[in-house]
TIBAVEX-292240 format. One record per atom (N, C-alpha, C): residue in one letter; x, y, z. Coordinates in steps of 0.05 Angstrom, whole numbers, padded with zeros to 5 digits, always signed. Layout:
aXYZ;...
***
This chain:
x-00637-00014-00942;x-00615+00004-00939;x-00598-00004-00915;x-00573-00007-00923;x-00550-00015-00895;x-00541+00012-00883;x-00550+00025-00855;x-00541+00041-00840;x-00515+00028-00824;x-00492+00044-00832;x-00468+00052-00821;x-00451+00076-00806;x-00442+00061-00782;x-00435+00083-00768;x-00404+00075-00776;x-00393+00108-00778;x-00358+00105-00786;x-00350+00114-00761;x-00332+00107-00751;x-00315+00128-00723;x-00284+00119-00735;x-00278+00146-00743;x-00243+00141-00756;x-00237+00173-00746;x-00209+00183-00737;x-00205+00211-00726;x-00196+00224-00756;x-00194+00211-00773;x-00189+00238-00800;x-00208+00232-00814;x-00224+00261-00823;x-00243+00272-00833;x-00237+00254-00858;x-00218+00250-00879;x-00213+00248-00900;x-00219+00218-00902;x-00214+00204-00880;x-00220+00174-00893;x-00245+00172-00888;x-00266+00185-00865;x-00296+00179-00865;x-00308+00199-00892;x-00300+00223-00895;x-00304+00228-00924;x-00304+00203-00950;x-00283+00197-00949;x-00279+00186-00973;x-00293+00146-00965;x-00292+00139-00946;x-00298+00111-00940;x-00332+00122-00943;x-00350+00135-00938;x-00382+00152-00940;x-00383+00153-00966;x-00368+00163-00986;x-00372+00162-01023;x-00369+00135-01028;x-00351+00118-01027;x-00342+00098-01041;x-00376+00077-01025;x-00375+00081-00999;x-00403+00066-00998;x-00433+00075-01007;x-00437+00105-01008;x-00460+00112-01020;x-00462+00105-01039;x-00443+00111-01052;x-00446+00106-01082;x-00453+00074-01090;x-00457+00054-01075;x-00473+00035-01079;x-00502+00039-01085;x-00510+00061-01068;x-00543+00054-01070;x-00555+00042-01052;x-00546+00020-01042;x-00554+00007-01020;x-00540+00006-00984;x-00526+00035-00991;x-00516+00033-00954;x-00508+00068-00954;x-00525+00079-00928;x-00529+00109-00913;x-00504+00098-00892;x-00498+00134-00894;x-00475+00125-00869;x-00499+00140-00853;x-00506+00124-00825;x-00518+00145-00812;x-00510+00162-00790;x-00477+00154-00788;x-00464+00170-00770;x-00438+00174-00768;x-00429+00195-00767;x-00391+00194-00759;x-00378+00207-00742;x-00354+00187-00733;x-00342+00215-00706;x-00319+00202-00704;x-00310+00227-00700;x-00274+00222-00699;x-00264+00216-00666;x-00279+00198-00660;x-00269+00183-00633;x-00292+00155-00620;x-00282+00144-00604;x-00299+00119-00598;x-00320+00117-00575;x-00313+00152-00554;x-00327+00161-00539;x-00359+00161-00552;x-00355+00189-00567;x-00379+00197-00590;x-00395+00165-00599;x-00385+00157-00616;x-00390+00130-00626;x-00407+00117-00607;x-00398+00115-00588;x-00409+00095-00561;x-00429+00113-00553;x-00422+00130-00550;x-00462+00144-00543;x-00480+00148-00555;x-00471+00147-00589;x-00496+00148-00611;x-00505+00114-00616;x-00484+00095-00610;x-00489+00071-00610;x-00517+00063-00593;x-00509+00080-00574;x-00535+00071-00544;x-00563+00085-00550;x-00560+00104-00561;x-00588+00109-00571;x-00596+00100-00597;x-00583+00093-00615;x-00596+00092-00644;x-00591+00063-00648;x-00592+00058-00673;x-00597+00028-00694;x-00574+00036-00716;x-00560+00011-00729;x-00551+00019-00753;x-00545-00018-00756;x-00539-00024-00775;x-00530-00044-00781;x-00497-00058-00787;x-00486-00041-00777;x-00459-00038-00793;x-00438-00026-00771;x-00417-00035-00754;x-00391-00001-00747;x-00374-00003-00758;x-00356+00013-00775;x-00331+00008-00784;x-00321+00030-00769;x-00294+00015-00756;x-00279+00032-00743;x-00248+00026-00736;x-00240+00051-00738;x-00202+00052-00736;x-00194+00042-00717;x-00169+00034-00709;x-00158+00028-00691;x-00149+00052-00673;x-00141+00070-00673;x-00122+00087-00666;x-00147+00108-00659;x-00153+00119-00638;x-00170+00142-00645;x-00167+00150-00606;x-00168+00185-00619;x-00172+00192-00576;x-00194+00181-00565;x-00189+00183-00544;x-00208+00177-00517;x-00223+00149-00521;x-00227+00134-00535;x-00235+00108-00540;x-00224+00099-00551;x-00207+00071-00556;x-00190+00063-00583;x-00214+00049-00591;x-00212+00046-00624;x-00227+00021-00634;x-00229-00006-00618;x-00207-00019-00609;x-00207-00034-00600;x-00221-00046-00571;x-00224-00012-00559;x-00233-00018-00532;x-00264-00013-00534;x-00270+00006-00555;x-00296+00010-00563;x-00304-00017-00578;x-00288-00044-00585;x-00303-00064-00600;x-00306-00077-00579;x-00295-00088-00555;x-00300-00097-00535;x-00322-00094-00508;x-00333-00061-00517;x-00361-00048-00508;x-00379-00060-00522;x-00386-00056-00544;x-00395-00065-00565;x-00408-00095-00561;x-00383-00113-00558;x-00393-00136-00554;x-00404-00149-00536;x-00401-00125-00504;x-00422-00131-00488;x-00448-00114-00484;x-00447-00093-00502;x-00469-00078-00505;x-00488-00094-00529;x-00481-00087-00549;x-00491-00100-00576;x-00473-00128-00589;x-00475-00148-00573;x-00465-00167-00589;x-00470-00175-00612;x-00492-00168-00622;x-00501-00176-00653;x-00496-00155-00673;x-00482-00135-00668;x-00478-00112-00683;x-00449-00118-00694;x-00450-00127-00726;x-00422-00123-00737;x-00398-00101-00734;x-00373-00108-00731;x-00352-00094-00730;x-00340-00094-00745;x-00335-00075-00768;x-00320-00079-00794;x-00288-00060-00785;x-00271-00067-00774;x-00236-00055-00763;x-00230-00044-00795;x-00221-00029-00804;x-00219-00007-00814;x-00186+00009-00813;x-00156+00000-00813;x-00136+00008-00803;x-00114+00009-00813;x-00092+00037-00810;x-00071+00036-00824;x-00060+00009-00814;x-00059+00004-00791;x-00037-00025-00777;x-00047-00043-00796;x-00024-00057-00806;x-00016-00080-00817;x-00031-00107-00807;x-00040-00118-00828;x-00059-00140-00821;x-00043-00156-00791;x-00022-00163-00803;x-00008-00189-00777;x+00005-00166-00749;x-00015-00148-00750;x+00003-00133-00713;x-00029-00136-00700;x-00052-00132-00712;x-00083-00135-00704;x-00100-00156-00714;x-00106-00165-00734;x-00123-00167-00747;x-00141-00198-00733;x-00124-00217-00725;x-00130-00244-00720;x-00130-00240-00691;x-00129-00220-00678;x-00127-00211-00642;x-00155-00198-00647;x-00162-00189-00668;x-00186-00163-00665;x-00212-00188-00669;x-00204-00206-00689;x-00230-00223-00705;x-00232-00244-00679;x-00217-00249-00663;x-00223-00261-00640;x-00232-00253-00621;x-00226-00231-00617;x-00238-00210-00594;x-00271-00203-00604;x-00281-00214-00630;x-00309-00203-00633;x-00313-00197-00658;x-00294-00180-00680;x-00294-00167-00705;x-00302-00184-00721;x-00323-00171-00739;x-00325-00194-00759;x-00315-00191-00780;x-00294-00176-00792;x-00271-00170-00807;x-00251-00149-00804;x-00229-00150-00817;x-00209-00123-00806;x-00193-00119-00839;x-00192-00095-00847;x-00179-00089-00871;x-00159-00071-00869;x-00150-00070-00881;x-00138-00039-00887;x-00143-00016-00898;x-00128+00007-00898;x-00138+00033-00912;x-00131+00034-00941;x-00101+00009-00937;x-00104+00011-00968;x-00116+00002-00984;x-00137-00010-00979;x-00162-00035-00987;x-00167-00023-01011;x-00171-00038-01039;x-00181-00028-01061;x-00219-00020-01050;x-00225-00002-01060;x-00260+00011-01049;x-00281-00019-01058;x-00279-00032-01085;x-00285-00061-01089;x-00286-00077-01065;x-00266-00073-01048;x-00263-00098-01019;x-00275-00098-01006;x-00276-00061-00997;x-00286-00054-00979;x-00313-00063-00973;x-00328-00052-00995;x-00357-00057-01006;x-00362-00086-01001;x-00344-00106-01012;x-00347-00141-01010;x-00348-00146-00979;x-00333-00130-00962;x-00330-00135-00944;x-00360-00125-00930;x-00363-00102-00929;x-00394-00093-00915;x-00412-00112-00925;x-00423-00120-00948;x-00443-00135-00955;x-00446-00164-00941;x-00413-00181-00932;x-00399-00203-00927;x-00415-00189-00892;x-00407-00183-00877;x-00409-00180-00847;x-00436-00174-00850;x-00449-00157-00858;x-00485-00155-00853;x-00492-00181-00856;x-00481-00196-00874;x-00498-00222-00883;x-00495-00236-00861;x-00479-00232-00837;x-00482-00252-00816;x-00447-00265-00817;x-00437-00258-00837;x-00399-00273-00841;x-00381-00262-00830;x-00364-00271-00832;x-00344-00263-00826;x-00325-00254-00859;x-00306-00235-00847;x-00294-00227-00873;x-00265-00233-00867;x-00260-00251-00882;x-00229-00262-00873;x-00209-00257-00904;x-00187-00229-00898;x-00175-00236-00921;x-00157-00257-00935;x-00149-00261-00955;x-00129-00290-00957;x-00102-00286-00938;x-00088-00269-00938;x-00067-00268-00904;x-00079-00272-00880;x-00098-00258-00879;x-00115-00260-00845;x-00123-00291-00842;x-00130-00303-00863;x-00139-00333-00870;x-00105-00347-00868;x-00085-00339-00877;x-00068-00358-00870;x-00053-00357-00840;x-00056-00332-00827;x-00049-00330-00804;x-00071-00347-00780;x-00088-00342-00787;x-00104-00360-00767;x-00105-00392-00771;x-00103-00402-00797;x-00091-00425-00802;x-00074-00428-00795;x-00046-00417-00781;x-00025-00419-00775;x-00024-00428-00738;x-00047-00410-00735;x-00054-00414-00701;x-00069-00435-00698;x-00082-00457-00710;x-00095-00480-00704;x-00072-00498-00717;
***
């Protein structure tokens, strides 16, 4: 079973991002909070295999909470999760540590490709996020 922690500030996308992954069978969300504070203190006591998390959120941004993260739990996947548009984050976030970044408008199929993709140890690079970083080498 893949334990996932969501930290997104509207109820409706950890709602709905929690169905589209249960409903695999093979991944519990085992936690959610609508900020990156929360997140970061259930991080320090517990286990999960998985964070997907927004960009945008009070008192911790995603971003500053992935940069905790990577000196707290460096081995703990970061799945970025975000209305912003792949080319304003996405190749700044996967460098900074992320091991993928999607969007909200992600078909639930991606999503899923994508969580299975980062547990396995990968990285999840979409075909834009793949030509923008080809663009920077």
């Amino acid at each position: 079973m893949i334990r996932i922690l969501i930290a997104d500030d509207h109820a409706v996308v950890r709602s709905g991002l929690a169905r589209i992954l249960e409903k695999t069978g093979e991944m519990k969300i085992a936690a959610e909070y609508d900020n990156g504070i929360d997140a970061l203190s259930w991080l320090r006591k517990n286990k999960c295999d998985l964070a997907i998390l927004d960009i945008s959120m009070p008192g911790m941004s995603g971003i500053d909470l992935l940069k905790q993260l990577q000196k707290e739990k460096p081995k703990l996947p970061v799945l970025i999760l975000s209305n912003h548009a792949e080319d304003q984050y996405a190749v700044r976030l996967i460098k900074a540590g992320a091991a993928g970044y999607l969007t909200k408008g992600s078909a639930p199929a991606i999503i899923v490709e994508a969580v299975y993709c980062v547990v396995s140890g990968k990285k999840y690079i979409s075909p834009a996020v793949g030509e923008m970083l080809a663009k920077e080498v």
